[in-house]
N, C-alpha and C positions, 0 to 999 in steps of 0.2 A: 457417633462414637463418643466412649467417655475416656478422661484420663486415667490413670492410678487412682487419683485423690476420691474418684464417680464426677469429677465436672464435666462439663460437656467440652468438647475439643472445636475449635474452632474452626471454622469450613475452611476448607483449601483455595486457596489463592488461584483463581483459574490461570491457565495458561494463556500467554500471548502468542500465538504461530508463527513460526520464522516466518520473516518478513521477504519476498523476495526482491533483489535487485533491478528497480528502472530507473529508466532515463529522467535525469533531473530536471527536463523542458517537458515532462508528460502533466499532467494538470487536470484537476476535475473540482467540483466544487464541494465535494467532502473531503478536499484534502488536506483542509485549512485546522485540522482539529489538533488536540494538547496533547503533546505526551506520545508512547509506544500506541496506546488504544487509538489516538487519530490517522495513525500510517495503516490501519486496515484497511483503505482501500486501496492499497496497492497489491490486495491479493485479488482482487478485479471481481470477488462473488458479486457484485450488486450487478441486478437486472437492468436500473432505472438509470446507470449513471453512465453521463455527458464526461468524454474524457478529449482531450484538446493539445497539441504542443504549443507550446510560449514560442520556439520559433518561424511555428506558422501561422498559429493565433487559428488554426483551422483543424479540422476531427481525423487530420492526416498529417505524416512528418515531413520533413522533405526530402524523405527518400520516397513519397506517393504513396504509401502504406499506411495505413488506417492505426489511429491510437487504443492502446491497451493497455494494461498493466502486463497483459501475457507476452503481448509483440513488442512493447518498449525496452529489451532488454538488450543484454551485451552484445547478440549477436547482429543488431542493426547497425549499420554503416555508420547513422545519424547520432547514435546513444552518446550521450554525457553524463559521466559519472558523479558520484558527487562530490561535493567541497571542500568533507569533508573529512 
């Protein structure tokens, strides 16, 4: 696209996707990253990734349910919100 003036308009800012709400003990090793762009995996799309709670140090919580971004959510007995 151009402006008024014929310059070129500048590309659009992609979008970040609401972010959904988990448990702040769920844990994976891409979750260490900067900014809005490094909480993407809390939308849980990656195939490959090892997700963990801090309270069990193990791939289940201690409700015995298995870690997710999709199951670590409010409705778990276990859930910790966050901070802040």
């Amino acid at each position: 696209m151009k402006r008024e003036d014929g310059s070129p308009s500048p590309a659009p800012e992609p979008e970040t996707p609401a972010l959904p709400t988990v448990c702040r003990l769920l844990s994976t090793k891409t979750a260490f990253g900067v900014g809005s762009r490094g909480a993407l995996w809390k939308l849980g799309e990656s195939t490959t990734a090892a997700y963990w709670c801090l309270a069990t140090m193990e791939p289940f919580g201690p409700d015995d349910s298995f870690c997710h971004p999709h199951t670590c959510g409010e409705r778990r007995g276990c859930f910790q919100g966050s901070d802040d």
